[in-house]
C-alpha positions in Angstrom: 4.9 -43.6 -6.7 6.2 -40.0 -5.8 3.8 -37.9 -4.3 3.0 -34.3 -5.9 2.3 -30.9 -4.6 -0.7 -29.7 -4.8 -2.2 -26.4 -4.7 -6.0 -26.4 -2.7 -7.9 -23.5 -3.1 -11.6 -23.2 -2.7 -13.2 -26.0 -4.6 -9.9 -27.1 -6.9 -6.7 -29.1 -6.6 -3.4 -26.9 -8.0 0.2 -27.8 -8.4 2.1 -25.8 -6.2 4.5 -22.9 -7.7 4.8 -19.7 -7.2 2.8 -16.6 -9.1 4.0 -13.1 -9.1 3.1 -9.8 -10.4 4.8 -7.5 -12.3 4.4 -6.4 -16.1 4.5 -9.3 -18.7 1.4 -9.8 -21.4 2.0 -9.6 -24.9 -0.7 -6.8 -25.1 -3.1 -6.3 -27.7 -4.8 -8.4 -29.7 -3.8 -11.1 -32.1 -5.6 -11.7 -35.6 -8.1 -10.0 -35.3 -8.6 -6.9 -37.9 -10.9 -4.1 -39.1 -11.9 -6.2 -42.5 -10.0 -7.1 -45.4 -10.1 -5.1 -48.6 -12.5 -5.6 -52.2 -15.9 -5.1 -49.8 -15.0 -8.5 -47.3 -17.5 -8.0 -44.0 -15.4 -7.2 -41.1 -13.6 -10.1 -39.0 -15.5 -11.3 -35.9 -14.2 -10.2 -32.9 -14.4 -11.7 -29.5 -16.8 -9.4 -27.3 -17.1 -11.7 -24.1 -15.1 -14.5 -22.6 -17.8 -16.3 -21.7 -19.0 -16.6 -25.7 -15.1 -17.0 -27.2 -15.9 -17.3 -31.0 -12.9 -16.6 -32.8 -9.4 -17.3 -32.6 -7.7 -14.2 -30.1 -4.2 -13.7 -28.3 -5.3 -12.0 -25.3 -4.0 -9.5 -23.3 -2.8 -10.4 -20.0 -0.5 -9.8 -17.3 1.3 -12.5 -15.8 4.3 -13.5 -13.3 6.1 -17.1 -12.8 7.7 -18.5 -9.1 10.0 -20.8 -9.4 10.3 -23.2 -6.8 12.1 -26.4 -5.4 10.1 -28.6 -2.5 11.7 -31.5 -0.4 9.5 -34.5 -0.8 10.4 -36.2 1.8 9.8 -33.3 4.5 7.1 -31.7 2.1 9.1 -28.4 2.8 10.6 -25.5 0.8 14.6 -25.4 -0.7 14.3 -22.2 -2.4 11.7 -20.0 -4.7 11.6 -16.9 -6.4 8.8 -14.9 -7.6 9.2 -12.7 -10.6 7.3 -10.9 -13.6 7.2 -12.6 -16.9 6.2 -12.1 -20.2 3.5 -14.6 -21.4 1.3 -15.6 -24.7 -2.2 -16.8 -24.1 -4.1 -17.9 -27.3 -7.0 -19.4 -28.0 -7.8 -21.5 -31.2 -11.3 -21.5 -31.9 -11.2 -24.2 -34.8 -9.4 -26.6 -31.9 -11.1 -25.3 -29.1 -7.8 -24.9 -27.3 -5.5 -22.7 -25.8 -1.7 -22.2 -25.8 -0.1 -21.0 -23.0 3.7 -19.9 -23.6 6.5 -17.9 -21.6 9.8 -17.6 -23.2 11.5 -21.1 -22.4 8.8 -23.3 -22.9 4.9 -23.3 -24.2 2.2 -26.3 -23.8 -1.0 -26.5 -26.4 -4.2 -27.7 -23.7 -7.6 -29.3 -25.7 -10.6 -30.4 -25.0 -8.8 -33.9 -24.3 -6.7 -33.2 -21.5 -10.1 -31.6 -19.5 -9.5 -33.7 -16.3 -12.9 -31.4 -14.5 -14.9 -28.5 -15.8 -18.2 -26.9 -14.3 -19.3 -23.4 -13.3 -15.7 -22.4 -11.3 -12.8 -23.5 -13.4 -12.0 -25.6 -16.1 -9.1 -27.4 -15.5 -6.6 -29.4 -17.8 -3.7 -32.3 -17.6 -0.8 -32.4 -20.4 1.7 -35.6 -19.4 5.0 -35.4 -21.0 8.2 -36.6 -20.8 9.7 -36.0 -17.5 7.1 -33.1 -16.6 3.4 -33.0 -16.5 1.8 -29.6 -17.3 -1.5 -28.2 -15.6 -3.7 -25.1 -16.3 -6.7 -24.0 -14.4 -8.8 -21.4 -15.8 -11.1 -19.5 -13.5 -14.6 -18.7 -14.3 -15.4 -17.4 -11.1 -13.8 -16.0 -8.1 -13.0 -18.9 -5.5 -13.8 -16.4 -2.8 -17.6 -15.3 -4.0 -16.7 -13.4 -7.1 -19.5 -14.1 -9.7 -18.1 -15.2 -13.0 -16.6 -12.4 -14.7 -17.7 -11.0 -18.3 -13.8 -9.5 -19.6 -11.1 -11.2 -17.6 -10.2 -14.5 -16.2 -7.4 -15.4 -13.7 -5.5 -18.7 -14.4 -2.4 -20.6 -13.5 -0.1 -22.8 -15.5 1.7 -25.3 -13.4 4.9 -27.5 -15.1 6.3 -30.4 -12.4 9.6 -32.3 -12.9 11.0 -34.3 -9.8 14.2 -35.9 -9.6 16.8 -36.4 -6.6 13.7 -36.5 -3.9 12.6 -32.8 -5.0 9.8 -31.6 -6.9 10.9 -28.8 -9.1 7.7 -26.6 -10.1 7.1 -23.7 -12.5 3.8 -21.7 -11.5 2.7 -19.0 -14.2 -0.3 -16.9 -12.7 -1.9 -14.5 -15.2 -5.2 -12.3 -16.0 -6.3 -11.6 -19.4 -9.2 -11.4 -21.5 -10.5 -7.9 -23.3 -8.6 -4.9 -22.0 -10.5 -1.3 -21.8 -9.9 0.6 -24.7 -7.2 3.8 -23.9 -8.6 7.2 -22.9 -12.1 5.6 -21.8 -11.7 5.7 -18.0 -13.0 9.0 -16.7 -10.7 11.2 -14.9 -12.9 12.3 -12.2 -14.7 10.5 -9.0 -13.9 7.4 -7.2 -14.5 3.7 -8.1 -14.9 0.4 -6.2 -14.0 -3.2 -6.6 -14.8 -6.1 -5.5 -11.4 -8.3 -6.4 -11.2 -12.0 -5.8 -7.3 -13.6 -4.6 -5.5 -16.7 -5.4 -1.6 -17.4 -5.2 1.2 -19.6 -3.7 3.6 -19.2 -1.0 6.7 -21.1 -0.1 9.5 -20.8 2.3 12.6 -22.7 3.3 11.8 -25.5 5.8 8.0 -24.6 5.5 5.2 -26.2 4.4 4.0 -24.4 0.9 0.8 -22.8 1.2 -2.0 -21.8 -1.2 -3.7 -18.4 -0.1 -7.0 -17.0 -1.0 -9.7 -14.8 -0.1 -11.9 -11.4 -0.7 -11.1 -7.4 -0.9 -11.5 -4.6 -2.0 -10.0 -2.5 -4.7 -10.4 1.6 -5.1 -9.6 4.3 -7.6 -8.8 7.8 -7.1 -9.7 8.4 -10.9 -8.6 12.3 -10.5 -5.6 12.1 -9.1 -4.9 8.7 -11.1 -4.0 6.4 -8.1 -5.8 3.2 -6.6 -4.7 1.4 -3.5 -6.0 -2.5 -2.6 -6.3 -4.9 -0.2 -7.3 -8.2 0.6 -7.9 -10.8 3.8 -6.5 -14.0 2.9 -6.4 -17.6 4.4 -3.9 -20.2 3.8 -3.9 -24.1 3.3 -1.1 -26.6 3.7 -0.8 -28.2 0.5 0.7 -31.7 2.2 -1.3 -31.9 5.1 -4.3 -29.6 4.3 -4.4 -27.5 7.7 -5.2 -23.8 7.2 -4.4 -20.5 8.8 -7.3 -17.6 9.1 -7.9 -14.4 10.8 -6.3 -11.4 11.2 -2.6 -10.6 10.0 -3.5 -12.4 7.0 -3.2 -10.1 4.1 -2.2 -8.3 1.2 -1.7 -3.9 0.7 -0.7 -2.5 -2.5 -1.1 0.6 -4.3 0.2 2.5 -7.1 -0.7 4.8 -10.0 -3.0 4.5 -12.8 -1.7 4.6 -16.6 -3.3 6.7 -19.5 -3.3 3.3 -21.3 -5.7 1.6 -18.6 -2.8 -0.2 -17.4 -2.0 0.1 -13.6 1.3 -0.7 -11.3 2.4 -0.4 -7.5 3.9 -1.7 -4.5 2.6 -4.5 -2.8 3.2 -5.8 0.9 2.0 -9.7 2.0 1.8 -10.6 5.6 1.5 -14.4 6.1 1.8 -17.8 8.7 5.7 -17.7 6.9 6.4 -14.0 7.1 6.0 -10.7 5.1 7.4 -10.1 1.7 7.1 -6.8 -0.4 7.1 -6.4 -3.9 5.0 -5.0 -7.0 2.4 -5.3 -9.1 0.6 -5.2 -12.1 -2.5 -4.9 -14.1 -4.9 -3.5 -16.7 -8.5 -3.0 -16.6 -11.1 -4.7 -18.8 -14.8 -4.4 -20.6 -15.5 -1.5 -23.1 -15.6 1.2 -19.8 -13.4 -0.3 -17.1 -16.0 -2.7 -15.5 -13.3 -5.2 -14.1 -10.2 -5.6 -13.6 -7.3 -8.2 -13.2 -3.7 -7.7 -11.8 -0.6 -9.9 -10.8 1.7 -9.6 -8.1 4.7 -11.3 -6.8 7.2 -10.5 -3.6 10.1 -12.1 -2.4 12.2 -11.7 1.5 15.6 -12.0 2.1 14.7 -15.4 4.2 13.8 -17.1 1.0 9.8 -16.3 1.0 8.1 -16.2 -2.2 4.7 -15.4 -2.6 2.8 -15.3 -6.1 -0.6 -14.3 -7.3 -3.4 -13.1 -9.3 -6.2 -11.3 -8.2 -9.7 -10.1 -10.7 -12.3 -7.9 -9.6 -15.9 -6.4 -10.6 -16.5 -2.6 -10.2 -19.2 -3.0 -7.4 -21.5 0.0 -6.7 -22.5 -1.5 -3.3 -19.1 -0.7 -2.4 -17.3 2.5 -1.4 -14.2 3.3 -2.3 -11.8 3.4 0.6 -10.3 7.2 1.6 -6.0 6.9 0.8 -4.9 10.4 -0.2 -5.7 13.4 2.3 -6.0 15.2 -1.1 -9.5 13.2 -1.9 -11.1 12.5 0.8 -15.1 11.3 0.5 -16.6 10.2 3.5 -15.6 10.0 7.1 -12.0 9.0 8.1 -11.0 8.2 11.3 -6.9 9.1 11.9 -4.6 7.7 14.9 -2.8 11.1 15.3 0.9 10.7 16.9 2.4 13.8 19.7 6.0 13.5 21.0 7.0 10.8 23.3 5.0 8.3 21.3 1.9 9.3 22.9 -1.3 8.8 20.9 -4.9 10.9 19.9 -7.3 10.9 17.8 -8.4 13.2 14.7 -12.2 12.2 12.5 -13.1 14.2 9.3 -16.3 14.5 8.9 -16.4 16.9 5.2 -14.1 19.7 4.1 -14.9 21.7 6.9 -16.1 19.6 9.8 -14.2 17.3 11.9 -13.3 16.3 15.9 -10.2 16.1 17.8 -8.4 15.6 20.7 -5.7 15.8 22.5 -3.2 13.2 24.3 -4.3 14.2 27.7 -7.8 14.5 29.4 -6.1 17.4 30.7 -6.5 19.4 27.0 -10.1 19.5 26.4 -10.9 18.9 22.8 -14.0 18.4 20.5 -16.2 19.3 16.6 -14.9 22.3 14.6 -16.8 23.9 12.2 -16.6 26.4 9.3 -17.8 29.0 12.4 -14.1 28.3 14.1 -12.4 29.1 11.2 -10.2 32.0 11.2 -7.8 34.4 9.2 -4.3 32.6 9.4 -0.7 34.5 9.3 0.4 31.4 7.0 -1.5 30.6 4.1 -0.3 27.0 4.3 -2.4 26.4 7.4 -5.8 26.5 8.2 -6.7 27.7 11.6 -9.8 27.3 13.9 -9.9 28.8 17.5 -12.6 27.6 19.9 -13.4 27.0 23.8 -13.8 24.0 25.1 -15.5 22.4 28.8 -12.7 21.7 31.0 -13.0 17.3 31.3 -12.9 18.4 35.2 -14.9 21.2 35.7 -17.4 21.9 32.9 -17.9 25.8 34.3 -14.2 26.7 33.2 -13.7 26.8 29.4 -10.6 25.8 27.6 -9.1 28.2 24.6 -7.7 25.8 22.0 -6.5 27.3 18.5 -6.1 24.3 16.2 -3.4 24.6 13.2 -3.4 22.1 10.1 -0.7 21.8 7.7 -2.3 21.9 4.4 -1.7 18.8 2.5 -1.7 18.8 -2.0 -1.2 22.0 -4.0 -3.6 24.2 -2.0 0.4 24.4 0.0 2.9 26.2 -1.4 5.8 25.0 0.4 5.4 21.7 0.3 2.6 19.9 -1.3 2.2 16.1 0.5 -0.6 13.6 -0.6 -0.2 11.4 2.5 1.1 12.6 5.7 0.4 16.4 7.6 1.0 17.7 11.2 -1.5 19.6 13.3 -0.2 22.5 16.3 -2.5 22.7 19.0 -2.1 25.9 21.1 -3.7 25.7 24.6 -4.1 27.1 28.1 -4.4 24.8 30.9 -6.9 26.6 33.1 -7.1 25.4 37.0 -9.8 26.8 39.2 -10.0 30.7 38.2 -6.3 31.0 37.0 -3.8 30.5 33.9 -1.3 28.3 33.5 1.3 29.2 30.4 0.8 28.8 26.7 1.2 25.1 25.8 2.0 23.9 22.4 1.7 20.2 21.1 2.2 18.9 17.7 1.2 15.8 16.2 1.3 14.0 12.6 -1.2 11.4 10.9 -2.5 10.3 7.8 -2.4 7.1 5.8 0.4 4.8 7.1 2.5 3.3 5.1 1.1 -0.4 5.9 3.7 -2.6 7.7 3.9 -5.3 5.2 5.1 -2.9 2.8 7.8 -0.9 4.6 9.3 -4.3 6.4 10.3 -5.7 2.9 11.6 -2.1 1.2 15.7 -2.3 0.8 18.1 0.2 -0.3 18.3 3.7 0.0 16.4 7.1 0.3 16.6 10.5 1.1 13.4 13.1 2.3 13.6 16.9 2.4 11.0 19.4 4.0 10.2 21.7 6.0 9.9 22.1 10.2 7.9 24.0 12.5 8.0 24.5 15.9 7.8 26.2 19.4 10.6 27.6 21.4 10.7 28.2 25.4 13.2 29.5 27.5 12.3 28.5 30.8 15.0 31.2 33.2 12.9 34.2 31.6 9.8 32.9 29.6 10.6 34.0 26.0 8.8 32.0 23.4 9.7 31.5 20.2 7.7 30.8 16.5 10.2 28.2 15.0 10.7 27.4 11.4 13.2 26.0 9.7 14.1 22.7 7.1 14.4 18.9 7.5 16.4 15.8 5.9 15.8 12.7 6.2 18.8 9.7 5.4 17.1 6.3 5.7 18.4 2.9 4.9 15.6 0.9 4.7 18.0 -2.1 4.2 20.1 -2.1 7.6 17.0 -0.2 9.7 18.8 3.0 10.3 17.3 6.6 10.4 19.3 9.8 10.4 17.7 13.2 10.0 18.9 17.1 10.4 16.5 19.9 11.4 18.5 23.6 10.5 15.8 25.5 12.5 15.6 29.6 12.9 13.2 31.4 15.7 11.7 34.6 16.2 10.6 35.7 19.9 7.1 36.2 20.0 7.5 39.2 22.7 9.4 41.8 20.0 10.0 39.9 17.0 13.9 39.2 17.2 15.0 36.9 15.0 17.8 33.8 16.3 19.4 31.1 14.1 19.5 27.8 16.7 21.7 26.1 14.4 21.5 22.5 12.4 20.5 19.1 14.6 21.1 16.0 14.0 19.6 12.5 14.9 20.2 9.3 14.2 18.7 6.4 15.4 17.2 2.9 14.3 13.4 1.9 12.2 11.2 -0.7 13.8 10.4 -4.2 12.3 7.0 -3.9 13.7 5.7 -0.8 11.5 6.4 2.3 9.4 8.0 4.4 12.2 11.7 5.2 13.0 13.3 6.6 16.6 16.0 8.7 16.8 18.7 10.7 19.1 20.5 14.2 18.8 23.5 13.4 21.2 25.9 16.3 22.2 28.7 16.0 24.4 27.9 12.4 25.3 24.6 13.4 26.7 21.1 13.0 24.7 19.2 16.3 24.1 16.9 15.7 21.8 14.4 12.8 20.4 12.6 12.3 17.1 9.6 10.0 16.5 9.4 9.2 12.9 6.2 8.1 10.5 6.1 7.0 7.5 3.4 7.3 5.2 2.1 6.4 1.2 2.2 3.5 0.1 5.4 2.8 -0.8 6.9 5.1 2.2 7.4 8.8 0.0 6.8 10.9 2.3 7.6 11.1 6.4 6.3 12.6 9.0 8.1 13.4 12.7 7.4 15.0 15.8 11.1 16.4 18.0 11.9 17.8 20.8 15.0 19.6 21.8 17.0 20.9 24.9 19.6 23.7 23.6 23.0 22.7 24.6 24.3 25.6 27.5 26.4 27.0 24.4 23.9 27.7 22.4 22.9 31.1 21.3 19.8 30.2 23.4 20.6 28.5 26.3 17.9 27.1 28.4 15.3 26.5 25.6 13.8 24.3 24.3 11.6 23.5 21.0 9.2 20.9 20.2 7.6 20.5 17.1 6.9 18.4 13.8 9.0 18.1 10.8 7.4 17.2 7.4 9.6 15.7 4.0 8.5 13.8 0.5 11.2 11.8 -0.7 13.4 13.2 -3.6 
C-alpha cells in the first residue's frame, strides 16, 4: 500500500499541496434575495456561520499549489502556487457543501465526515484514481477562537502513479463579507490573524506551517501591513522547525469594496519566496477578516496559505507609514560608510536621537527646539548638548528632517526620509569646523519581500547635501536630483545624482555636474552598494535602502571626491538622496 502525504498542523492530519493567495472567489451571494413578489415574507438569510440555515454560495478568496512529491525519498519534484477562482456552496436541505475550481468540483456530506469537534470538521471523498479531502476550520490552530463570519479551509485532491504523488491543494476564506462603504475611513485597527499553509521544494521534505500574528489597518490612508511567526512540520517524518526567521510580511492597500491586496514575503527552513495576496473583510462592520496568499522562487519553492483573523482591541496596531504614526517607534537610522544610529519618536513633536559617534553628543527634542526653517520641506530644531567626555563643554547640534507625505512639496514619501545633523566638535575650550552628517530610516522593506521581487524599476527624487573644499575651506549647500535604475532580477543598482551648490560664504552658485554609480543589491536585505568610478579610480560611494513594502521608495546616503577637473576641485560632498518609484 502507497503511502500518502500528509499535511500536520495543530491538532489535524492534511494532504499535502500547496495554497496560495491571490484574487479568486466567486463574490457575492448566491440564492439568496430581498423576497419574492404578491406579499411572500423575505428569504432567510444566513447571518452567522456558526448557525448556517439556508442554502448560500459564499464569498471567498482562494488559491491552489500544485505539486508533484517523490514517494520513495518523500521529497519535492516541482510546485507552483497560484490564485484561483473557486465556488463554495452549501446545501442546507443536504447538509453539504460543494467545493469547485474550474477543472474539477467534489460534493462533501455528512457521510464522508471522517472527524468533527470544536477545531475542524473534516471530510473523505474516494474516487476513482483520486481521493478528495476538505477540512474546514472552526477555529484558529494557533489560539484563534472560533470565528463568527469567516472560516479558512483547504481542499486536497491525491492521484499517484509512477512512484509520485501528484496533489492539488485549494486553500480558501469565505463566509459573510462586510457590506461596501461600512469600514470607517479614519483610525487604526488590529487583528489578531491565525496561519496555515504548505510548502514544498525540490529535494525537500514538504512542510506544513502555522502559527499566530498580527494584522493592522491604516483605515485613513487605506493601507494595512501583516505579519506572522510560523513553525514548520515535516509531513513524512514529523520533525519541526521554530524560532526566529520563521515568518511571513505582507502589506498592501485597502479597497472601497472591503476587499484588500498586497505583496507578501515568506522566510522558511527551504528558503524565501515573495508573492501576493488577497482578502476581504467579514461581519456587518469589518469584525474579521480572512486572506490567501501564495509565492513561488526561482529554486522551485512554493508556499501556499490562508490566514483569518479577529479585530482584537487588546491589540495595537503596528506603526508602517511615517505619515500615521501612533505610539512610540524606535528607527535604526543609516549615515555613510554603513555606520549605524538610532532615532525614537515619541509624538508629533517629541523624539531622541543620536549620532554614529560618542564623539556627536545627541539626546530629546522638543516643540521648545523648534525653529524657523529656510526650507519649508524640513523641520528644524537646534539645541546644546553635554559633551559624552566632558559634561562642562556643550555641544551645538541643529537637527534637519526631511518631511515625509503631503505636508512636502517636492516630494511627498510614505516610507523612507533623511535627517542632516549640523555639529561642532568642541575640544577643551576650542572649535573644530562645521561637521555635517546625513542619515536615512524608516520602515524597511522586509528582506523576505525584496529577495524574491524580479524585473525592473526606476526611482526619481531629489538630493541634498554638503560641499567642502578642503585647500581654502569654502562650504557649500548642495541640492540637486536623483535616479535610481534597479534590476531587482540580476541584483544590480545604478543611480545618477545631477547636483548644483551655492557657497555658504557669498552665495555663488556652481553646477558640479551629473554622477553616476553603479554597483550590486545584497541577498541579505533591502540595501544596494554602489561606485562612481572616474578615470579608473573610485571617487565616490552610495549606500542604498530600500523601504515600503513592496520596495517604492529608496533612500541613500553618498559621498563624493570632485575629480581635479572639476569646476570644484578639492571638494567634496556628502549627503542623502531620496526617490519613489515611477
Amino acid at each position: 500500500m502507497q503511502k500518502t502525504f500528509l499535511l500536520a498542523g495543530a491538532a489535524t492530519c492534511l494532504m499535502v499541496g500547496a495554497c496560495s493567495g491571490g484574487g479568486g472567489g466567486n463574490g457575492g451571494v448566491g440564492g439568496i434575495g430581498s423576497g419574492g413578489s404578491g406579499g411572500l415574507p423575505p428569504a432567510p438569510t444566513n447571518t452567522s456561520l456558526t448557525d448556517l440555515r439556508t442554502s448560500q454560495s459564499f464569498t471567498n478568496d482562494a488559491a491552489v499549489n500544485t505539486a508533484i512529491w517523490d514517494l520513495k525519498t518523500s521529497t519535492g519534484i516541482q510546485g507552483a502556487a497560484n490564485g484561483s477562482a473557486l465556488t463554495v456552496r452549501y446545501d442546507a436541505a443536504a447538509n453539504s457543501y460543494t467545493v469547485s475550481v474550474p477543472d474539477r468540483a467534489q460534493t462533501f456530506g455528512t457521510a464522508d465526515i471522517t472527524s468533527d469537534d470544536a477545531k475542524q470538521t473534516v471530510y473523505r471523498k474516494a474516487g476513482t484514481g483520486s481521493n478528495d479531502y476538505l477540512t474546514l476550520l472552526k477555529s484558529g490552530y494557533s489560539g484563534l477562537a472560533a470565528t463568527r463570519y469567516v472560516r479558512l479551509g483547504y481542499w486536497q485532491r491525491n492521484s499517484s502513479a509512477d512512484g509520485r504523488q501528484n496533489t492539488d491543494y485549494v486553500s480558501f476564506t469565505y463566509g459573510l463579507p462586510t457590506p461596501a462603504g461600512v469600514l470607517p475611513r479614519t483610525g487604526t485597527a488590529a487583528y489578531k490573524i491565525d496561519t496555515f499553509g504548505l510548502v514544498s521544494a525540490p529535494g525537500g521534505e514538504p512542510r506544513s506551517i502555522s502559527g499566530s500574528g498580527t494584522f493592522s489597518l491604516d483605515l485613513e490612508q487605506g493601507l494595512f501591513s501583516a505579519y506572522s511567526s510560523l513553525q514548520e512540520m515535516q509531513l513524512v517524518s514529523g520533525g519541526g522547525t521554530f524560532g526566529g526567521g520563521l515568518e511571513f510580511n505582507a502589506g498592501g492597500k485597502i479597497a472601497a469594496d472591503g476587499s484588500f491586496g498586497g505583496t507578501l514575503g515568506y522566510s522558511g527552513a527551504l528558503g524565501q519566496a515573495g508573492g501576493t495576496l488577497a482578502g476581504r473583510f467579514y461581519g456587518p462592520n469589518g469584525e474579521e477578516l480572512g486572506a490567501t496568499f501564495s509565492a513561488n522562487n526561482a529554486a522551485g519553492l512554493s508556499v501556499a496559505g490562508s490566514f483569518v483573523g479577529a479585530r482584537d482591541q487588546t491589540l495595537r496596531a503596528d506603526n508602517f507609514t511615517l505619515t500615521n504614526l501612533t505610539h512610540e517607534q524606535l528607527f535604526y537610522t543609516r549615515f555613510g560608510r554603513n555606520i549605524g544610529g538610532q532615532l525614537t519618536w515619541q509624538n508629533s513633536e517629541t523624539f531622541t536621537a543620536s549620532s554614529y559617534s560618542s564623539g556627536y553628543s545627541g539626546g530629546q527634542f522638543t516643540l521648545a527646539d523648534k525653529i524657523a526653517s529656510t526650507n519649508p520641506n524640513f523641520t528644524t530644531y537646534k539645541k546644546s548638548f553635554p559633551t559624552s567626555y566632558d559634561s562642562q563643554y556643550q555641544q551645538p547640534v541643529t537637527l534637519e528632517l526631511y518631511k515625509p507625505g503631503s505636508a512636502n512639496t517636492e516630494l511627498a514619501l510614505t516610507y523612507a526620509t533623511f535627517g542632516h545633523w549640523i555639529t561642532t566638535e568642541v575640544i577643551g575650550s576650542s572649535n573644530k569646523p562645521r561637521v555635517d552628517q546625513y542619515f536615512v530610516y524608516g520602515f524597511n522593506t522586509p528582506t523576505a519581500m525584496f529577495a524574491a521581487r524580479t524585473g525592473t524599476a526606476e526611482y526619481s527624487g531629489v538630493a541634498y547635501g554638503t560641499g567642502s573644499t578642503y585647500t581654502t575651506g569654502e562650504k557649500y549647500d548642495v541640492t540637486g536630483s536623483s535616479r535610481f535604475v534597479v534590476d531587482f532580477s540580476a541584483a544590480k543598482l545604478n543611480a545618477t545624482l545631477v547636483l548644483a551648490g551655492k557657497a555658504m560664504s557669498n552665495g555663488a552658485g556652481v553646477n558640479f555636474g551629473s554622477f553616476d554609480f553603479a554597483g550590486t543589491l545584497s541577498s541579505y536585505g533591502a540595501t544596494g552598494d554602489a561606485s562612481f568610478i572616474r578615470d579608473q579610480s573610485t571617487l565616490g560611494t552610495l549606500a542604498a535602502n530600500f523601504f515600503g513594502p513592496d520596495a517604492g521608495e529608496v533612500a541613500a546616503t553618498f559621498y563624493l571626491n570632485l575629480p581635479s577637473n572639476s569646476v570644484a576641485p578639492n571638494t567634496s560632498i556628502t549627503g542623502a538622496a531620496l526617490a519613489k518609484r515611477r
